[in-house]
Structure formats: structure tokens, C-alpha cells
C-alpha positions in Angstrom: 0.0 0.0 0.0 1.2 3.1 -1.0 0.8 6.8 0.6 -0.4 9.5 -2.1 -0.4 13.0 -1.4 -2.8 14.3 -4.3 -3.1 18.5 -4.7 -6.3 20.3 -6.9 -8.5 16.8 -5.1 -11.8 18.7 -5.3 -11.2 19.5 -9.2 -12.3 17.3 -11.8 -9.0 15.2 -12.5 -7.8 15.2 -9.0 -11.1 13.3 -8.0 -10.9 11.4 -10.5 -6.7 10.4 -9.1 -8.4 10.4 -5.5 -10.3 7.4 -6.8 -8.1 5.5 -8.7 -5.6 5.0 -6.2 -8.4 4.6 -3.5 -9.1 1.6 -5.9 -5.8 0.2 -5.6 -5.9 0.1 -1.9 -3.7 3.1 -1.3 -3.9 5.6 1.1 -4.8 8.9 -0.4 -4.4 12.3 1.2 -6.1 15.2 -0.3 -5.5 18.7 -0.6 -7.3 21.7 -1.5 -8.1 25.2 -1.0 -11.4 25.3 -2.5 -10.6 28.3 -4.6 -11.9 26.1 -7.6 -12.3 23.0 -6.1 -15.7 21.6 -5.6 -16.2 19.3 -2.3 -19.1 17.4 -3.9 -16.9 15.7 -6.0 -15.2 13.6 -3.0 -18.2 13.4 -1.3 -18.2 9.6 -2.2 -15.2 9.2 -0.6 -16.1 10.7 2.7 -15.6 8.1 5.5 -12.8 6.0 3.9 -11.0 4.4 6.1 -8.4 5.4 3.1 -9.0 8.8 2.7 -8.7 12.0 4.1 -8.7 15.5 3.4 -6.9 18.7 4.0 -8.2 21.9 3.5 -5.0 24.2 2.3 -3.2 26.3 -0.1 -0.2 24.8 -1.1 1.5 28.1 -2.1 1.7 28.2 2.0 3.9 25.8 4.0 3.0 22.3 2.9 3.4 19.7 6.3 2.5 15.7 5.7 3.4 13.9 9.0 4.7 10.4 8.5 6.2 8.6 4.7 4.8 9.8 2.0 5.3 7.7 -1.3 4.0 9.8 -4.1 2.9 13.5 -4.6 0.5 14.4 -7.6 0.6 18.3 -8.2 -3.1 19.1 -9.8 -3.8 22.5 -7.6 -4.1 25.0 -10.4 -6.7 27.1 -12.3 -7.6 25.9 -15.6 -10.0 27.4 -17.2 -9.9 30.9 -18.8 -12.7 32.3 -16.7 -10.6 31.3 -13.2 -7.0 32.3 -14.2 -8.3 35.5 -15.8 -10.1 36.9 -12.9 -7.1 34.9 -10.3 -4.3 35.8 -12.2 -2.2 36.2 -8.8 -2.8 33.0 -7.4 -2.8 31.0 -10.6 0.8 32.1 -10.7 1.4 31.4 -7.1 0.2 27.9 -7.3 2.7 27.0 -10.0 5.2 28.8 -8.5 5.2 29.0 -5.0 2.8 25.6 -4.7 5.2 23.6 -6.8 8.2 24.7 -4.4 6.9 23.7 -1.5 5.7 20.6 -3.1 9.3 19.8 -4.7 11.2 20.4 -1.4 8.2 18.1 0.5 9.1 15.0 -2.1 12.6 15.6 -1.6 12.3 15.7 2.3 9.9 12.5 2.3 11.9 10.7 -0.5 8.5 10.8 -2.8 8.2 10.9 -6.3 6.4 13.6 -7.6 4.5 14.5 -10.9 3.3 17.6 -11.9 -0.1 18.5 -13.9 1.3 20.5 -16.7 -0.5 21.5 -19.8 -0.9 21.4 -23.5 -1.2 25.3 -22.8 2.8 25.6 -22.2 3.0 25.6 -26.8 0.3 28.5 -27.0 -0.9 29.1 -30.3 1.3 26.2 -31.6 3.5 26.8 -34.8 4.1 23.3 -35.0 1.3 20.5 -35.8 0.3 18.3 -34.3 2.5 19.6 -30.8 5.6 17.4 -30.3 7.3 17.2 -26.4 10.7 18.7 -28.3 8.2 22.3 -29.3 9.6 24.8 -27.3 5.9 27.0 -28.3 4.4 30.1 -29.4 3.7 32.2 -25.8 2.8 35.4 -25.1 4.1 36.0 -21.5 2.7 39.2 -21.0 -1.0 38.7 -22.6 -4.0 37.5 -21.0 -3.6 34.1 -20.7 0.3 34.6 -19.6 -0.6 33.9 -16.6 -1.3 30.3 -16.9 0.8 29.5 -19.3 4.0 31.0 -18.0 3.1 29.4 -14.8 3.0 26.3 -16.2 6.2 26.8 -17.9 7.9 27.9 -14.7 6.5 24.6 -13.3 8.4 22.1 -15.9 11.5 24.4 -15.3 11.1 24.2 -11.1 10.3 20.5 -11.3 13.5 20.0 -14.0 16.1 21.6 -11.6 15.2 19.8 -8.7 15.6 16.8 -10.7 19.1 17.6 -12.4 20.1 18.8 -9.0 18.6 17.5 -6.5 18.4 13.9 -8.5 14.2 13.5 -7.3 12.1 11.4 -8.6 10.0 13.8 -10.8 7.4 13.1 -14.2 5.9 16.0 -16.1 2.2 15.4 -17.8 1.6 17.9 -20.6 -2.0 17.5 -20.1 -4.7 18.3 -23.5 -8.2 18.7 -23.4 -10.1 16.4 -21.0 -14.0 15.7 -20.7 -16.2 13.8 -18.3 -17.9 13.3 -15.2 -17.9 15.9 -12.2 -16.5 18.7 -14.6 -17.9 22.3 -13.8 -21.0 23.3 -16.2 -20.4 26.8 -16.3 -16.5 26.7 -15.9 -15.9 28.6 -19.5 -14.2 25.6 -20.9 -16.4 24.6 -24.9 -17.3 20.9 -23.7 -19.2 21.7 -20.6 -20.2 25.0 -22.4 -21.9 23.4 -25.0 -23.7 21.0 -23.0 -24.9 23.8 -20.4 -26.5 25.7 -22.8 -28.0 23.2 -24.5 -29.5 21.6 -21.4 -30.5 25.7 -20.6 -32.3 25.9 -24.1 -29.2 28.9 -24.9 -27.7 29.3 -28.2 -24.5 27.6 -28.5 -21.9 30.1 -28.2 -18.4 29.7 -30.3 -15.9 32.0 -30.0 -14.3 33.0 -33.8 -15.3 31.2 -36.7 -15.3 27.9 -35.1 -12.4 26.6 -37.7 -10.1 26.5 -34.7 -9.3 22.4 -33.2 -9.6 20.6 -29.9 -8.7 17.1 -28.9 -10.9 16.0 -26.3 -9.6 12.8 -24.3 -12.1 11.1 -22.0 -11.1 11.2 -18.0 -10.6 7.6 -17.7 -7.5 7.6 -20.5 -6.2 9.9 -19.2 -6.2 9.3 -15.7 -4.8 5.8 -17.1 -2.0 8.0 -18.8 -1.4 10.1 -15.6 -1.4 6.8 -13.7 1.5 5.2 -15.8 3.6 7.8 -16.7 3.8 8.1 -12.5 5.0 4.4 -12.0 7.3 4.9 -15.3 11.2 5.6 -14.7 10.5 9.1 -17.8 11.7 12.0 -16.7 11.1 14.2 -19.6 7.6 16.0 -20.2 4.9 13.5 -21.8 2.0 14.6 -23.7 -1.3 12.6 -22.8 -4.4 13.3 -24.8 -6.4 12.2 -27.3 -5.1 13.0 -31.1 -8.2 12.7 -32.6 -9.0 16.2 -33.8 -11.8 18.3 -34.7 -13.1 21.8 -35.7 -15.1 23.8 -32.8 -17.9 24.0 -35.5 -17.8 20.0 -36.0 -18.1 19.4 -32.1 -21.0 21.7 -31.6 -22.6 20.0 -34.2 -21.9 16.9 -32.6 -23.5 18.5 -29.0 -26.6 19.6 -31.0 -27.4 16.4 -32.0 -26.4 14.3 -28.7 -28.2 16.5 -26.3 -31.5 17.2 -29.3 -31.4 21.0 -28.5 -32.8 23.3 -31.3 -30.9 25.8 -30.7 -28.4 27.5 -32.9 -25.0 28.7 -32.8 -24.1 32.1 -32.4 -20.3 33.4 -32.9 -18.3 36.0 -30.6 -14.9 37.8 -31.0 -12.4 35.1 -30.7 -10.4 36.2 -27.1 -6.9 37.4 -27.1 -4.0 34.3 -28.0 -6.8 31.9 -28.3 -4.7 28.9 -30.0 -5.8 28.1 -33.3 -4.9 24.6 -33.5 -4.6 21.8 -30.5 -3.6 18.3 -31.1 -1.2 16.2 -29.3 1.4 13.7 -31.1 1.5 10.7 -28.3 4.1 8.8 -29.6 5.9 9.3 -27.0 3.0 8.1 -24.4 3.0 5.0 -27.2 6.7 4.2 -26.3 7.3 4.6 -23.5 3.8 4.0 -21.1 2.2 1.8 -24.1 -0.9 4.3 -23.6 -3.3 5.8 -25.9 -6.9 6.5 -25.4 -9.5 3.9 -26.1 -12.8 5.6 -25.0 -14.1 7.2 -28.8 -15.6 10.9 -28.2 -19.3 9.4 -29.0 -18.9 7.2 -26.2 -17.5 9.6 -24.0 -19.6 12.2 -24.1 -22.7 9.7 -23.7 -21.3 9.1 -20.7 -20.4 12.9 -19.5 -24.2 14.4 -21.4 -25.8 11.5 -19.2 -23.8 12.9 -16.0 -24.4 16.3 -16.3 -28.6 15.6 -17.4 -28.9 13.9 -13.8 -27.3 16.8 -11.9 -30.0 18.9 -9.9 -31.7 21.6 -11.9 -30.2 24.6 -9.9 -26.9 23.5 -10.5 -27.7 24.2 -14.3 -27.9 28.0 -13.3 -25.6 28.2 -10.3 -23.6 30.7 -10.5 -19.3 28.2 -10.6 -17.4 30.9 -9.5 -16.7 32.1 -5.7 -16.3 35.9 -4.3 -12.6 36.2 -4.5 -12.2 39.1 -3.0 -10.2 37.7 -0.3 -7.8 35.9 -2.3 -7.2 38.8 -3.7 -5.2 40.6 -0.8 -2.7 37.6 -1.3 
């Protein structure tokens, strides 16, 4: 039995972590400020004998008493409506909160991997994005702010393991759908499927001739999972490389969820990438990964979670007051 630290736990993915290695048997300890984070998504998990949580921001001081086997960094912002309006702490999360997480693994001997992003090419040159792409980012525009941090983050983790010689994997993480993500988070998938549920036009942003890749949560926890237990150092992408136009997929949401509805278009936002699609070869080689859930399956399975949710939560309102955050 091993002992997981797992940061971002309340998010999406880092439920998703909480319950894989819960699965195996391991204990899991998660951690979470809440900024994002959403604790109906481990409320399944509440009473474990397994599990249990911590509320706390690791850009603070990060104490785990006792061995600790594995740290999984997920704490971040990452979707353009939270790092936008928490620029400050999206930075300080990547910065700050991979620090103290770095120096933790190296004090308890723990391997760590860090949640990085397909974000860290920006509005890619190079197609589909190869690990070796150094990227196309604006550090000083809008979205700076996550993708620097994220950058910073490959660079932190890199040193301490040149230097300090610790265990550490990177995941360059691509667009991921399913269960438990938030409706109203900004991000196209649940977009789509909020307003359609809503009876709102679907909104695209530009002409809807940009791409996505969109791999289901399972892969790519099973990516995340096997790029931890692998001896690769180097950044990995994991995603799904099957690509398609913004216009396609809300095509493809019209006719799983039946809405009549149409599709309206808005100014596409500042350094919006144009194209997104990962090249796994690497994830091939080295993990023998790739995803096996096909998009019609998987968002069957995500437009059936989200139809069951309560009807408030189709209107409530994601995002917290932030106004004490901000002071920090």
C-alpha cells in the first residue's frame, strides 16, 4: 500500500486520481483550498478508512506527517474564466505551490508528478504539438498567466531533478471531458452542453475553424497513472489526437443532447490557439498508452452525468467571491 499526497482533489481530475488509487488500496491524502475546487466531488469518498482530506493552499507551507510515497501536483486554475479573474494565485500555485511541493518530495523521499498543460505551446507553430516544441507564448498577454506558470513549473520540477536527483514526471495535459466537470467553468465541452441543457444558443468564439482534442477522463487518468509508476523524466504529452473543428463538435453537442438551438459566434479572445492536437508517440513508447474511449462514447457518458445533476446547478452561479484571495 502506497501513501499519495494528491493536490487540486476537489477538481475534476484530482477526484478522478483520489479514486483510482483509493481503488488500488492506497492511502490517499487530499489537498485543497477550495478556490476552484468543488467538495461534492469527493463526497463519495467521505468516511474512507483510506482517505482523508486537507483543506490548504499549497503556495503556503506544505506539512504531511509520516512517509509519503507519491505527490501528484493538480492545484491549479484551468480554465480561462478562473485564471483570468485569479491571475495572482494562478501564478502562485505554480510557482510557489510547486516549491513547497518539490522540497516536500525531496524531504519524504517521494516521487512527484506535476499537472502540466498542452497550454505551455500556446498558439502552436508546429502541428500536431511534439514534447521537443519549445511554443508560441505570449508571456505578457491574457492568458500569460497560466501558461507561463506552467512553464515555470516544468522548469522548477527539471532543476530539482538535475540537481537535487528527485524522482519527478511532467504530464503535458490536452483537453479532457467527463464526469464531475464544472458546467459553467468557460471551458467549450461543458459549455456546449450547459446551454444546451438551458435551451441557450450555442456560443463559439471566432469562426469555429479552430481544433480541440478531447480525451475522455478515464484515459487519461490511465495515462497520468502510468507515466507516474514509469522511470520518464522528460515531459509527456497525454491526450487524445483525434482532432476536430469547434464548428464539427458543436454540431456533434446539437445532436447528442437534441437541442434546437443554434449557434451564435463572438470575438475570438486574445492568443486563443488556433490549433490543439497532441502527437503521443511518446505516451506510445514509452507507457504503451493511448486513449480507447471514442468521443461518442464519452460524451454519452459525460451528457448523461451532467442531465442527472440537480436543476439549480444548471444555473448556479461556478465561480466564488474572490475578494479575499485577492489581498494575497
Amino acid at each position: 500500500m502506497a501513501k499519495v499526497l494528491i493536490t487540486g482533489a476537489a477538481g475534476f481530475l484530482g477526484s478522478h486520481l483520489c479514486d483510482r488509487f483509493i481503488a488500488n488500496g492506497d492511502e490517499v491524502l487530499a489537498m485543497d483550498n477550495l478556490i476552484t475546487g468543488n467538495m461534492e466531488n469527493l463526497e463519495h469518498l467521505s468516511g474512507h478508512p483510506k482517505f482523508t482530506f486537507y483543506h490548504h493552499d499549497v503556495s503556503t507551507f506544505v506539512h504531511v506527517p509520516g512517509k509519503l510515497d507519491y505527490i501528484l501536483h493538480f492545484a491549479s486554475p484551468a480554465s480561462p474564466i478562473d485564471y483570468l479573474k485569479i491571475p495572482i494565485q494562478t501564478l502562485k500555485v505554480s510557482s510557489l505551490g510547486t516549491h513547497n511541493l518539490l522540497g516536500l518530495a525531496l524531504n519524504k523521499g517521494a516521487r512527484i508528478l506535476v499537472a502540466s498543460t498542452s497550454e505551455v505551446y500556446g498558439d502552436p507553430l508546429v502541428h500536431p504539438q511534439t514534447e521537443d516544441y519549445w511554443g508560441n507564448v505570449n508571456p505578457v498577454g491574457p492568458r500569460g498567466v497560466y501558461d507561463e506558470a506552467k512553464r515555470f513549473m516544468e522548469a522548477m520540477t527539471m532543476a530539482y531533478h538535475t540537481y537535487h536527483g528527485l524522482e519527478t514526471r511532467i504530464a503535458r495535459i490536452f483537453n479532457t471531458y467527463g464526469p464531475r466537470m464544472r458546467l459553467n467553468d468557460g471551458r467549450v465541452l461543458p459549455a456546449f452542453i450547459g446551454q444546451a441543457l438551458r435551451g441557450e444558443d450555442l456560443t463559439i468564439f471566432g469562426d469555429g475553424s479552430q481544433t480541440r482534442s478531447f480525451c475522455y477522463v478515464d484515459d487519461l487518468v490511465e495515462g497520468i497513472y502510468r507515466l507516474l509508476m514509469s522511470d520518464y523524466a522528460q515531459p509527456v504529452n497525454i491526450g487524445n489526437p483525434h482532432e476536430i473543428t469547434i464548428s464539427d463538435f458543436a454540431q456533434e453537442i446539437i445532436k447528442l443532447t437534441g437541442t434546437r438551438q443554434k449557434v451564435v459566434y463572438k470575438e475570438l479572445p486574445v492568443n486563443d490557439p488556433m490549433q490543439r492536437q497532441p502527437d503521443i508517440s511518446k505516451a506510445k513508447e514509452v507507457l504503451d498508452w493511448e486513449p480507447k474511449v471514442m468521443r461518442a462514447e464519452g460524451l454519452e457518458r459525460t451528457y448523461a452525468w451532467f442531465k442527472n445533476l440537480p436543476e439549480g446547478r444548471l444555473y448556479r452561479k461556478e465561480h466564488r467571491d474572490f475578494e479575499d484571495y485577492k489581498r494575497n
